[in-house]
PyMOL CGO cylinders between C-alpha atoms (Angstrom):
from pymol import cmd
from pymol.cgo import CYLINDER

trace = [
    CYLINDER, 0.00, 0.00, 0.00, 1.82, 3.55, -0.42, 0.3, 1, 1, 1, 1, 1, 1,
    CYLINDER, 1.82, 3.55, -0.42, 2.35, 6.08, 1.61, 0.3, 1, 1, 1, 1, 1, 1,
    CYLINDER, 2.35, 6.08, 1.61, -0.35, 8.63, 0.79, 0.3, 1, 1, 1, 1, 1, 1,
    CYLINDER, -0.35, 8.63, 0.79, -3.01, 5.19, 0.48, 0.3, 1, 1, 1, 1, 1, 1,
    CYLINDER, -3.01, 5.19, 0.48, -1.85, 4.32, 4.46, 0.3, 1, 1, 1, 1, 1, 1,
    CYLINDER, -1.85, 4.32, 4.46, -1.92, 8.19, 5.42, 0.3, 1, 1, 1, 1, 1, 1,
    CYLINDER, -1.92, 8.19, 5.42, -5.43, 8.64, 3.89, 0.3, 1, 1, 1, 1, 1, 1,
    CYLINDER, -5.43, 8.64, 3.89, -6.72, 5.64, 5.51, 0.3, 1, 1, 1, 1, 1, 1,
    CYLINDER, -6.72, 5.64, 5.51, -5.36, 7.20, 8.82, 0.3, 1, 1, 1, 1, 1, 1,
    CYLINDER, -5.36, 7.20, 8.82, -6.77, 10.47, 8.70, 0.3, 1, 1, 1, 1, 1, 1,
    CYLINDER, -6.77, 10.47, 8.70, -10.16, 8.08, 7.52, 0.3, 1, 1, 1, 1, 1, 1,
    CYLINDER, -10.16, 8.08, 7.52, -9.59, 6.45, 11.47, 0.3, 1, 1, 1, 1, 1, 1,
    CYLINDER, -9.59, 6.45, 11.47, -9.25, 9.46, 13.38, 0.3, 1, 1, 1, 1, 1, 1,
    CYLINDER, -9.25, 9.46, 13.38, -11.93, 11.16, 12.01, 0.3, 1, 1, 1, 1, 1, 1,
    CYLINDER, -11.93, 11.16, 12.01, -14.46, 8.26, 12.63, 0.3, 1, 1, 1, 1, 1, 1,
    CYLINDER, -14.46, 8.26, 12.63, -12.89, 7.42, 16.08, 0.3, 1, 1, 1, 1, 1, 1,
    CYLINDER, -12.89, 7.42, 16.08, -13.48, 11.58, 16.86, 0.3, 1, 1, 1, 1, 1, 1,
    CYLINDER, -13.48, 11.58, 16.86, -17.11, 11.03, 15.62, 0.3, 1, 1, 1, 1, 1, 1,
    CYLINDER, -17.11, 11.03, 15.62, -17.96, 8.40, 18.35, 0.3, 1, 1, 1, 1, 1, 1,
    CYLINDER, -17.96, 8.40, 18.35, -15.99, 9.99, 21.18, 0.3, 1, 1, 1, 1, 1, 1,
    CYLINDER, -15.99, 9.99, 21.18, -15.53, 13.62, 20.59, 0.3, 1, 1, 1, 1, 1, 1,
    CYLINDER, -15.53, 13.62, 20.59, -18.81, 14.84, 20.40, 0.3, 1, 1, 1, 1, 1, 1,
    CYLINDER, -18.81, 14.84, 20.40, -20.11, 12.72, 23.34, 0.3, 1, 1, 1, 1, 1, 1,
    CYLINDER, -20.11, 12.72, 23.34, -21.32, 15.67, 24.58, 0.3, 1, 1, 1, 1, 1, 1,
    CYLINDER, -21.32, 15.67, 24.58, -24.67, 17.90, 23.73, 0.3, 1, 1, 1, 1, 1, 1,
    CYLINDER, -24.67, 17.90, 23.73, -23.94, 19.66, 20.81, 0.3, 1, 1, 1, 1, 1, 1,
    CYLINDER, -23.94, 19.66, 20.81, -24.18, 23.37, 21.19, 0.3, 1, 1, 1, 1, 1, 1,
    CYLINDER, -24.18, 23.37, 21.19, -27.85, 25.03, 20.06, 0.3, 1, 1, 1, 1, 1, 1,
    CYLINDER, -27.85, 25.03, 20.06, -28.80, 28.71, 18.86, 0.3, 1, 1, 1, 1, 1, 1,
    CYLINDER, -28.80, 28.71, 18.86, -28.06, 31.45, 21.17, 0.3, 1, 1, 1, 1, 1, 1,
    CYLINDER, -28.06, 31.45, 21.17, -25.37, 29.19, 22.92, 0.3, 1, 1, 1, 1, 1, 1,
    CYLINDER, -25.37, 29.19, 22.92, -21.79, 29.96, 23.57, 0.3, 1, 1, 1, 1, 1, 1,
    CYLINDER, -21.79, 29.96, 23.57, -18.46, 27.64, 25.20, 0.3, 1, 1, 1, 1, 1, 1,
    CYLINDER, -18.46, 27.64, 25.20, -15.95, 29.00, 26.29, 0.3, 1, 1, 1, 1, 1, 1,
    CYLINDER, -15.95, 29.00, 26.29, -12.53, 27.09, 27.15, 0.3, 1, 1, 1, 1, 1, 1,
    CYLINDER, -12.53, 27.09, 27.15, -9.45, 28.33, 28.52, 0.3, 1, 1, 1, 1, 1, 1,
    CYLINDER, -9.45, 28.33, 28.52, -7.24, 25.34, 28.46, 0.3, 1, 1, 1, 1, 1, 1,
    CYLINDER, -7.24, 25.34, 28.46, -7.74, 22.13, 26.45, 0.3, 1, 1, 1, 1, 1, 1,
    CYLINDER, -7.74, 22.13, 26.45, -5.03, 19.48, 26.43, 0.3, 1, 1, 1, 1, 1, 1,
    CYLINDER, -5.03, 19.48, 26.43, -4.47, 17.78, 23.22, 0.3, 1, 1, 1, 1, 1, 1,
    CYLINDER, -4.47, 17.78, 23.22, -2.27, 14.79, 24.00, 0.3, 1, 1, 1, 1, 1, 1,
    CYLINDER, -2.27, 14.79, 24.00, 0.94, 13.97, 20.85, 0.3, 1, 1, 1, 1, 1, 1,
    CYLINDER, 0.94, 13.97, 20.85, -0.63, 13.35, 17.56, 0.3, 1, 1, 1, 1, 1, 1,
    CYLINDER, -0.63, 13.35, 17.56, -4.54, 13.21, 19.67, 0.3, 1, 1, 1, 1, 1, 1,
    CYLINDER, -4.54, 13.21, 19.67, -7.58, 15.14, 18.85, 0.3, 1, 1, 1, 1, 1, 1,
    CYLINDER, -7.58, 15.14, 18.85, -10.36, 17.43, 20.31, 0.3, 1, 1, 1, 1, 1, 1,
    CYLINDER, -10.36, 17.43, 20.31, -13.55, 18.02, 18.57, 0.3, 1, 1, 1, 1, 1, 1,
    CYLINDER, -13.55, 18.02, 18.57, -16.26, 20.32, 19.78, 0.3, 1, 1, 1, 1, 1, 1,
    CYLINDER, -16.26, 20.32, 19.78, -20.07, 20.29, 17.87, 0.3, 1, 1, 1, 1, 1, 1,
    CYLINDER, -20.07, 20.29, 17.87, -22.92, 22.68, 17.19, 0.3, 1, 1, 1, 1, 1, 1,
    CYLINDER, -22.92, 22.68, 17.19, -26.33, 22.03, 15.91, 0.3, 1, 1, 1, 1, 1, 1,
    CYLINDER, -26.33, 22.03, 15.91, -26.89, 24.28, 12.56, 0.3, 1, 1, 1, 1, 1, 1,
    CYLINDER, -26.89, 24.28, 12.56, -29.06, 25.33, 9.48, 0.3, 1, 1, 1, 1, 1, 1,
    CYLINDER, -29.06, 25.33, 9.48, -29.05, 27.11, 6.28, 0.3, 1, 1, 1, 1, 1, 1,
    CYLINDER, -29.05, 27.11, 6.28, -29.19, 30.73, 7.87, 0.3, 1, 1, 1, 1, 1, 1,
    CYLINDER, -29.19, 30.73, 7.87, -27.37, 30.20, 11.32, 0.3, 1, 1, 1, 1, 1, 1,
    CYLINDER, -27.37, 30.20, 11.32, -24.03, 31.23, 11.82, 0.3, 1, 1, 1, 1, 1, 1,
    CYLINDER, -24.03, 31.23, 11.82, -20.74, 30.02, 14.45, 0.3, 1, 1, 1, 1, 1, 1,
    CYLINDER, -20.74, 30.02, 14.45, -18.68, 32.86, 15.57, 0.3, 1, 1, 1, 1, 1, 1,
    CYLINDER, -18.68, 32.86, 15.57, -15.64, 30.54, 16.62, 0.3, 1, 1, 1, 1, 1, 1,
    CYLINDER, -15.64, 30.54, 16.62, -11.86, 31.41, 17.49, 0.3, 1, 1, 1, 1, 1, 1,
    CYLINDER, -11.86, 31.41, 17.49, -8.74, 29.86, 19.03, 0.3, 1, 1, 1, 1, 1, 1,
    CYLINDER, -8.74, 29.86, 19.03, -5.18, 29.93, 20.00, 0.3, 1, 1, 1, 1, 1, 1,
    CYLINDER, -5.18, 29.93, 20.00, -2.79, 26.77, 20.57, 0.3, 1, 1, 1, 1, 1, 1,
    CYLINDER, -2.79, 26.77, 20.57, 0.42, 26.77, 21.99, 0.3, 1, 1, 1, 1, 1, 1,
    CYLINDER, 0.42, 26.77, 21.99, 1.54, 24.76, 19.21, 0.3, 1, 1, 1, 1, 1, 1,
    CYLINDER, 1.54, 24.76, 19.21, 0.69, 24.16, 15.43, 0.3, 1, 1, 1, 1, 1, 1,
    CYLINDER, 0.69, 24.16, 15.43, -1.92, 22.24, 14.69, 0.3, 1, 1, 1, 1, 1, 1,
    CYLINDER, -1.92, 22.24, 14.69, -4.47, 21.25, 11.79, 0.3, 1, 1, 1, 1, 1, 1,
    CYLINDER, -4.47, 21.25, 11.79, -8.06, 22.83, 12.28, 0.3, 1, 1, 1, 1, 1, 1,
    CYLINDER, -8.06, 22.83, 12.28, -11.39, 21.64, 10.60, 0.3, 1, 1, 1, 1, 1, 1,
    CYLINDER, -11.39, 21.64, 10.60, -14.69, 22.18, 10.46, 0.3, 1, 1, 1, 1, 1, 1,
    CYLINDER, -14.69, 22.18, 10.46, -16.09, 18.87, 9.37, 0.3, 1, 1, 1, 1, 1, 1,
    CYLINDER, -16.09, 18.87, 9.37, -19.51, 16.99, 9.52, 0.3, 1, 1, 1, 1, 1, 1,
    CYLINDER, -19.51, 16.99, 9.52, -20.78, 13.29, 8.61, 0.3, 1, 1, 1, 1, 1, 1,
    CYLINDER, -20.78, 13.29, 8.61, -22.64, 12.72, 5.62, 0.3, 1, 1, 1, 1, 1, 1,
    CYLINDER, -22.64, 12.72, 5.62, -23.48, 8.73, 5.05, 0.3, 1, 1, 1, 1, 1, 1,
    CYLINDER, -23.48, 8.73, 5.05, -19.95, 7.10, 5.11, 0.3, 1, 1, 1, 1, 1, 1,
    CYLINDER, -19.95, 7.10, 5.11, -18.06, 10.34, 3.95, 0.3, 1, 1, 1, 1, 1, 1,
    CYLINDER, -18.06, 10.34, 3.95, -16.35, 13.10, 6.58, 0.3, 1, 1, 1, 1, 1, 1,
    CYLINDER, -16.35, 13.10, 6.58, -16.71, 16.85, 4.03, 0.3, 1, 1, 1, 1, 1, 1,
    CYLINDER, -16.71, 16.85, 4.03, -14.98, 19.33, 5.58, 0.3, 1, 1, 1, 1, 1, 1,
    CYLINDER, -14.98, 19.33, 5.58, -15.94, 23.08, 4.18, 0.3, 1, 1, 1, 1, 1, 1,
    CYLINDER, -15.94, 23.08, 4.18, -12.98, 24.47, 6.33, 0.3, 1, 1, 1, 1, 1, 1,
    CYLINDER, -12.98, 24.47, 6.33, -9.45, 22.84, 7.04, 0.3, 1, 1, 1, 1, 1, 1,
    CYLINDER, -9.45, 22.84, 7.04, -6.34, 24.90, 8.45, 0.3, 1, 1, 1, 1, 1, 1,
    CYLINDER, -6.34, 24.90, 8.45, -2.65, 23.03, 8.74, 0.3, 1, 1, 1, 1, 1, 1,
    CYLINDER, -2.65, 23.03, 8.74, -0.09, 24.41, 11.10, 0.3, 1, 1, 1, 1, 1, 1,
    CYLINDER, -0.09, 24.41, 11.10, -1.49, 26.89, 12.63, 0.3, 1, 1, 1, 1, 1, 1,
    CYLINDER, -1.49, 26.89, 12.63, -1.66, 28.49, 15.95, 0.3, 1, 1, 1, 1, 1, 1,
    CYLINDER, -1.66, 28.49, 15.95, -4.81, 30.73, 15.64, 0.3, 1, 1, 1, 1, 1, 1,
    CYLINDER, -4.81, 30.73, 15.64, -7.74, 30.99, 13.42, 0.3, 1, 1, 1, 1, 1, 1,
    CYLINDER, -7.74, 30.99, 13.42, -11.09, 32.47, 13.70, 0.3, 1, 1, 1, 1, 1, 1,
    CYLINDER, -11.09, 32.47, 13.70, -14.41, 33.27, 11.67, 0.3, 1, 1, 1, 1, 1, 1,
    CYLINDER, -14.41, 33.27, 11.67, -17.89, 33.10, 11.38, 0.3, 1, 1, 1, 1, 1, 1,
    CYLINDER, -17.89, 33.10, 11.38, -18.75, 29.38, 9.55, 0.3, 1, 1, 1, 1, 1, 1,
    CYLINDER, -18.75, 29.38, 9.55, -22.23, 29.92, 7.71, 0.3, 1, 1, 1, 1, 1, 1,
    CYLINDER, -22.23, 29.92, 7.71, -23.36, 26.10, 6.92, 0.3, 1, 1, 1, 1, 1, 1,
    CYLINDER, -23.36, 26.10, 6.92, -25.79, 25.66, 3.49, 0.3, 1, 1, 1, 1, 1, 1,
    CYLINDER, -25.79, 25.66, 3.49, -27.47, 22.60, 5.18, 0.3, 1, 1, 1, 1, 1, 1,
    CYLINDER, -27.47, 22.60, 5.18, -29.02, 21.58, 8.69, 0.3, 1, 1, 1, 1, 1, 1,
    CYLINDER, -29.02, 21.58, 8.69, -26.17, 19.00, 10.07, 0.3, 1, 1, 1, 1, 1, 1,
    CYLINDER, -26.17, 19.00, 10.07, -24.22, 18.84, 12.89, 0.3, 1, 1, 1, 1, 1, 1,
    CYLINDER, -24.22, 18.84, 12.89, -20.64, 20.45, 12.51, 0.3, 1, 1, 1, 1, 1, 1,
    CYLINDER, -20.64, 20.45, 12.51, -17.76, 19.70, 14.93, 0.3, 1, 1, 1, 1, 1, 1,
    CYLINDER, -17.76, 19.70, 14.93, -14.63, 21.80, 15.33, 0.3, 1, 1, 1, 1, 1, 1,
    CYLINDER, -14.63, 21.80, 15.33, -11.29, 19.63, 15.65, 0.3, 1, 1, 1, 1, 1, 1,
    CYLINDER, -11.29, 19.63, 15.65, -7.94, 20.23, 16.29, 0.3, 1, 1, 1, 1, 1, 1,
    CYLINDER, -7.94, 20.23, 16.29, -5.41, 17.64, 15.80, 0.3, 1, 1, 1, 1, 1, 1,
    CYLINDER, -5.41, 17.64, 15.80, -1.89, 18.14, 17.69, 0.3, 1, 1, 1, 1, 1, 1,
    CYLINDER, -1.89, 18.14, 17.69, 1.71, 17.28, 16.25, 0.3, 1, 1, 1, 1, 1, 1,
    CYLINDER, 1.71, 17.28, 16.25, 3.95, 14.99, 17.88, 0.3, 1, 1, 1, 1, 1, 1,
    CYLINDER, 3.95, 14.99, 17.88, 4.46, 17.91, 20.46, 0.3, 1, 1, 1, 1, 1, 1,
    CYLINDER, 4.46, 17.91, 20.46, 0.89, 17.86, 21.59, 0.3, 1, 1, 1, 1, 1, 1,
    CYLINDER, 0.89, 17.86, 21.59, -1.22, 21.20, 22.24, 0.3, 1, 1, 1, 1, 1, 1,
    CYLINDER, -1.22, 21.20, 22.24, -3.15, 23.59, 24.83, 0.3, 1, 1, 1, 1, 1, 1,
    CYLINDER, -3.15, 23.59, 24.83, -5.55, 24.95, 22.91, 0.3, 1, 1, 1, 1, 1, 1,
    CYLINDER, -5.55, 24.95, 22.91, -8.04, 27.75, 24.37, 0.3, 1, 1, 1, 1, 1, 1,
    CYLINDER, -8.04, 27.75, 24.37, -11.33, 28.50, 22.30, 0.3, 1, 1, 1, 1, 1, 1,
    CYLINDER, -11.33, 28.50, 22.30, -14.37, 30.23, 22.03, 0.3, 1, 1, 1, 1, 1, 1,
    CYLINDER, -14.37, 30.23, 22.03, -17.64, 29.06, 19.92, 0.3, 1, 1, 1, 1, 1, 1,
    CYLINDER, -17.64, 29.06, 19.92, -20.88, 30.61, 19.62, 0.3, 1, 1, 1, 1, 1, 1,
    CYLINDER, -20.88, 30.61, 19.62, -24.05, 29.76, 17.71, 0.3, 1, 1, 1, 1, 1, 1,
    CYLINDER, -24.05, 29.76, 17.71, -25.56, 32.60, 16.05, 0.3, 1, 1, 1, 1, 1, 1,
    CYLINDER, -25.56, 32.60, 16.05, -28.97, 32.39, 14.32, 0.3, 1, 1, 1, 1, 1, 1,
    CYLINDER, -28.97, 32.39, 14.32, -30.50, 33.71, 11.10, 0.3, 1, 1, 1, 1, 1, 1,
    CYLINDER, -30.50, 33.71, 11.10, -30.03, 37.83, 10.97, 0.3, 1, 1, 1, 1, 1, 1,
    CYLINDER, -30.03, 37.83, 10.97, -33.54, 39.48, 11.62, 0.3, 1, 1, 1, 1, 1, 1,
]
cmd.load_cgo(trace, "trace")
């Protein structure tokens, strides 16, 4: 199998393993904002955080890590993982993600061999009056 074939079917793992564990907790819904100040991402582990959206709603999120890492914004479709934003090595990102369909989204953060203390803030905005 090459390289990229064994790396792709890596990524594949992590994301599905995130999908059972990461988002054990109730997603976030409209009007609701999280706010955490230290999150410990153990070497080459993950952290995912989810939201409830629809067409029209909008997440405010932002972060800082002490340490590059790769940032999506993924959610499950069927068998598939789509991710309409993905960020590698960096230490900071933040926006306003406006989804086209009702899903749930996750935010995840994937540490280095290093690992990563990550702070963030997410907050569920819905449709503009």
């Amino acid at each position: 199998m090459s390289a990229a074939r064994v790396q792709g079917a890596l990524v594949a793992l992590l994301l599905a393993g995130a999908a059972l564990a990461g988002c054990a907790q109730k997603p976030l819904a409209i009007g609701e904002a999280k706010t955490v100040a230290k999150q410990d991402i153990a070497p080459y582990g993950i952290h995912e955080d989810c939201a409830d959206l629809a067409a029209g709603d909008r997440l405010d999120y932002r972060f800082e890590s002490n340490t590059p890492v790769k940032f999506n914004i993924h959610y499950h479709e069927g068998g598939m993982v789509l991710m309409p934003i993905t960020r590698d090595d960096v230490t900071s990102d933040s926006g306003v993600f406006a989804p086209r369909i009702k899903q749930g989204y996750c935010l995840m953060w994937e540490a280095g061999a290093a690992g990563a203390i990550i702070a963030y803030r997410m907050q569920v905005r819905g449709p503009a009056p």
